[in-house]
Structures are given as C-alpha cells and as structure tokens.
One Martini backbone bead per residue (centre of mass of N, CA, C, O) as a GRO file, in nm:
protein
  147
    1UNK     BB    1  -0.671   1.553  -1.621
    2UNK     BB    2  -0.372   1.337  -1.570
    3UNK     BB    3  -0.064   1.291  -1.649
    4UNK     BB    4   0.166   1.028  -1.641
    5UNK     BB    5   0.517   1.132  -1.632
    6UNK     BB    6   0.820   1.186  -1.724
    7UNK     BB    7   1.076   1.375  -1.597
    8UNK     BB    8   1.176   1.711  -1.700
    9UNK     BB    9   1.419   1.992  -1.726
   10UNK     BB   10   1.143   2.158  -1.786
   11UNK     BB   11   1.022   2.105  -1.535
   12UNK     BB   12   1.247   2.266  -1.297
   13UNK     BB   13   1.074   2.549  -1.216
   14UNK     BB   14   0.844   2.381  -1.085
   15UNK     BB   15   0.980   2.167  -0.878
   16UNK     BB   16   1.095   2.415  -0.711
   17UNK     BB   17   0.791   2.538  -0.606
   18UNK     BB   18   0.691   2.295  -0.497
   19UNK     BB   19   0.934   2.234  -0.308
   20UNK     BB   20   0.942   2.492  -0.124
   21UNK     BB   21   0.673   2.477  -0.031
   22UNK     BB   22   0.656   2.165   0.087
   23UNK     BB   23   0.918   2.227   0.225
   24UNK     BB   24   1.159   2.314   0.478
   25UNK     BB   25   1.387   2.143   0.318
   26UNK     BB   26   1.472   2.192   0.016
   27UNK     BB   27   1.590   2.143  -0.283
   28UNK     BB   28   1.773   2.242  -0.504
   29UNK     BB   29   1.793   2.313  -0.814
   30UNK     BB   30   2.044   2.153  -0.849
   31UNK     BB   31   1.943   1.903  -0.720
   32UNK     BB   32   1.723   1.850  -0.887
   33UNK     BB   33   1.912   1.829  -1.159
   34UNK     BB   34   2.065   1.603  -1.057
   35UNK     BB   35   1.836   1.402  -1.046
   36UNK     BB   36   1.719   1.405  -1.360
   37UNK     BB   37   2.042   1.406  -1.523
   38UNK     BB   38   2.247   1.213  -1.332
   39UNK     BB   39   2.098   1.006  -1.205
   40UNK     BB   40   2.099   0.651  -1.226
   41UNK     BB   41   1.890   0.594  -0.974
   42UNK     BB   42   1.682   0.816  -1.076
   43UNK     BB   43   1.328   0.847  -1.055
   44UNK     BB   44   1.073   1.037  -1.230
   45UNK     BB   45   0.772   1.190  -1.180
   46UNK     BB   46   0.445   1.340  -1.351
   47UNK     BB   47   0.259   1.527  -1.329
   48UNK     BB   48  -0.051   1.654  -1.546
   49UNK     BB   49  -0.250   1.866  -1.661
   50UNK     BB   50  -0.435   1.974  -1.893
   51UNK     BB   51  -0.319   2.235  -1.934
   52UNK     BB   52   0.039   2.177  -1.865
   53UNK     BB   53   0.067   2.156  -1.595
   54UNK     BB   54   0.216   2.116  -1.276
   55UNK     BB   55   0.124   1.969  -1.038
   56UNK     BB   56   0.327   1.707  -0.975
   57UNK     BB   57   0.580   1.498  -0.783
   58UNK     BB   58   0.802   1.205  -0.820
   59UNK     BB   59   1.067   0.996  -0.654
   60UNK     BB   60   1.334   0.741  -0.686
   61UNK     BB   61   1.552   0.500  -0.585
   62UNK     BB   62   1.725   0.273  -0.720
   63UNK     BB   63   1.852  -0.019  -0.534
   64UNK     BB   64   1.910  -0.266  -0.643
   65UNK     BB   65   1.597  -0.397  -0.519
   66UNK     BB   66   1.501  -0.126  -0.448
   67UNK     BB   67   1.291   0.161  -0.291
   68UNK     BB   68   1.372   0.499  -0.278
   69UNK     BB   69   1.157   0.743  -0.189
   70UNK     BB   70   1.231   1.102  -0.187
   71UNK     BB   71   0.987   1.233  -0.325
   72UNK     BB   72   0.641   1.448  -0.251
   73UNK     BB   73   0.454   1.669  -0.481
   74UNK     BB   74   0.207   1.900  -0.432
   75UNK     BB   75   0.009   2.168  -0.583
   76UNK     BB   76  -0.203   2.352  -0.383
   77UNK     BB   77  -0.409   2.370  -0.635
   78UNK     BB   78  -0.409   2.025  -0.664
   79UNK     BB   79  -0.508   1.937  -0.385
   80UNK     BB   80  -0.737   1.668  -0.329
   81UNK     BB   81  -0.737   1.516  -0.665
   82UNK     BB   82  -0.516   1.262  -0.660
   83UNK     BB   83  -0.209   1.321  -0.727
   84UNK     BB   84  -0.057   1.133  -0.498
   85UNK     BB   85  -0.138   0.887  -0.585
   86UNK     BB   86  -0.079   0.879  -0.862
   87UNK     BB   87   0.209   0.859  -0.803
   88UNK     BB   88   0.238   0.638  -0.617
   89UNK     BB   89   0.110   0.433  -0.859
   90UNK     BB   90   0.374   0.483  -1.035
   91UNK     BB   91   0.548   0.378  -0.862
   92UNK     BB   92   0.469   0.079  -0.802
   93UNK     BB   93   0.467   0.020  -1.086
   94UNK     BB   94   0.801   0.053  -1.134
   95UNK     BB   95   0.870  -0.165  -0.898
   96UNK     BB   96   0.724  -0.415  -1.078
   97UNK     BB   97   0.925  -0.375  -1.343
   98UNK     BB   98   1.172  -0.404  -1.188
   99UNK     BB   99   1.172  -0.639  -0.916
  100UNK     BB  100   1.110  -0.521  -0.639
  101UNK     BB  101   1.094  -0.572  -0.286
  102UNK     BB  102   1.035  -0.266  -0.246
  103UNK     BB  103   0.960   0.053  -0.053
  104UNK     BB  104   1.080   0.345   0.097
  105UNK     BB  105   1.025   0.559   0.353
  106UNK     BB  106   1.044   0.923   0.513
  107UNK     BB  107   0.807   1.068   0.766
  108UNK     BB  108   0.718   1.286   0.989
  109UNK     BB  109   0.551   1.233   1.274
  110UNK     BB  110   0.352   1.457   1.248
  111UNK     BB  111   0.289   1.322   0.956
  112UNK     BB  112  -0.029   1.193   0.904
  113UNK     BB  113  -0.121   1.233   0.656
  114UNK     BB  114   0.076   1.107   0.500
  115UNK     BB  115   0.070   0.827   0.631
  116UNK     BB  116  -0.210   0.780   0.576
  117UNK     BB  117  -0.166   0.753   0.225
  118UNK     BB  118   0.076   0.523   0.282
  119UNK     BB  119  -0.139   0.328   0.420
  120UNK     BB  120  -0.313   0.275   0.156
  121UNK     BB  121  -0.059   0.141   0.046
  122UNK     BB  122   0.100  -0.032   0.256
  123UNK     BB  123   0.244   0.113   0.452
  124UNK     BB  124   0.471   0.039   0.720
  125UNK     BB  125   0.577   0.104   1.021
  126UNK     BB  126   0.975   0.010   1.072
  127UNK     BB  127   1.077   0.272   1.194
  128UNK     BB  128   1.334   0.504   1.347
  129UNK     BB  129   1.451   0.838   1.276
  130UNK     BB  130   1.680   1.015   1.483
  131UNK     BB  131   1.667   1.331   1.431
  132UNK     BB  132   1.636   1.380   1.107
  133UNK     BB  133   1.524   1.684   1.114
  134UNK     BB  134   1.742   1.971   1.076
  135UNK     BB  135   1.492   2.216   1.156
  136UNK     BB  136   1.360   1.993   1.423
  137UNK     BB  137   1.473   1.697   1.531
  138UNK     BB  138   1.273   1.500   1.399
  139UNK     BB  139   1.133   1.207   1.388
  140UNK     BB  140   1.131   0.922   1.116
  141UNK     BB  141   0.941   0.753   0.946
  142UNK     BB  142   0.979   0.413   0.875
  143UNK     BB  143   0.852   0.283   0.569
  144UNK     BB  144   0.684  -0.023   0.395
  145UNK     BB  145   0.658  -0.194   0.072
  146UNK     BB  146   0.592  -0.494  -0.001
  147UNK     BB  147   0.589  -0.685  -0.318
   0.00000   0.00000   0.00000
C-alpha cells in the first residue's frame, strides 16, 4: 500500500507538485529545498506508493523540547486513502522517540476537514492566531497535542 520514508531531494519536484496544489500559499521549490536538506531542526516524512509514486509528505521542526509541524499534504490521487493519518502517526511516533512534550501547528479557521483530521488525534485547539494567512488575512487556529 504506503511506505512511510524519510524524505530525499530525489522527490524535491513531486513535493514542489503538491505544495503548489494544495496550499494557497505554497512554499517555492528553494524553500523546500533548504527545508530538507538544510534545516537541521526539519524532519520531513514521504508517503510512497506502491508504485513508487509520492503519495504524500509531512514534516516538522524539533525546536527544544517541541514540535512545530510545518505542513501536510496529500496528492489528490491518492487523498481519502490514508495517507495523511499515516503521516500524522509517524510524526507522532517521531515526537515520541524524540521525547518530545507534544506537537503544534496552524490551521485556516475555516478548514473543518482539517481540524477534523487533527482531532481524530488529540490535537486541541489552544488559540488564535489573528489574520495570521498572508492571501486572504484569515485567522489561525493554533491546535496542541501533548504526548
């Protein structure tokens, strides 16, 4: 089915395909580079597919004791098959190895699915983050997941 993988700057233009898609504001292929290859506080995690297609990717910055997940996303071939759970549990699971006191991150008050996705896994929402995207001044719910 999926294998999750750390991700390599050999998929650097399938990641570049899905920030453009699924993000109003995505991150240029510069940015994701320096991202995967530059940061040392990023991890980033690879679906892939069977075929060896990239399904999906996430990743975080470790910062101290914490993680701030940076993004989420799925190539709309393959959403609603799992892929973005599978993702969530292996940064999960990497905050954990990590000894982490929990995960944060930001999503559009009006991405329900989203939120949604992010309850299914403890995360709650724990403030706002006022007009905080940049293409439509939209505020941010700031969600938490304690480990």
């Amino acid at each position: 089915m999926f294998q999750i993988t750390d991700l390599t700057l050999d998929c650097l233009d399938a990641v570049y395909e899905i920030e453009s898609k699924s993000f109003a504001i995505p991150w240029s292929k510069n940015e994701m580079r320096k991202e995967i290859s530059e940061n040392k506080h990023a991890v980033y995690k690879a679906a892939i597919s069977a075929s060896g297609k990239l399904a999906g990717y996430a990743g975080l910055w470790h910062i101290v004791n914490e993680g701030h997940i940076t993004n989420i996303a799925v190539d709309n071939a393959f959403r609603r098959m799992g892929v973005g759970s599978m993702l969530i549990d292996s940064l999960i699971e990497l905050a954990r190895e990590r000894e982490m006191m929990g995960l944060t991150l930001e999503v559009r008050v009006s991405n329900a699915a989203a939120q949604g996705l992010y309850k299914k896994y403890g995360f709650k929402p724990e403030g706002i983050r006022k007009r905080y995207y940049a293409d439509t001044g939209e505020d941010a719910v700031i969600m938490w997941k304690y480990l």
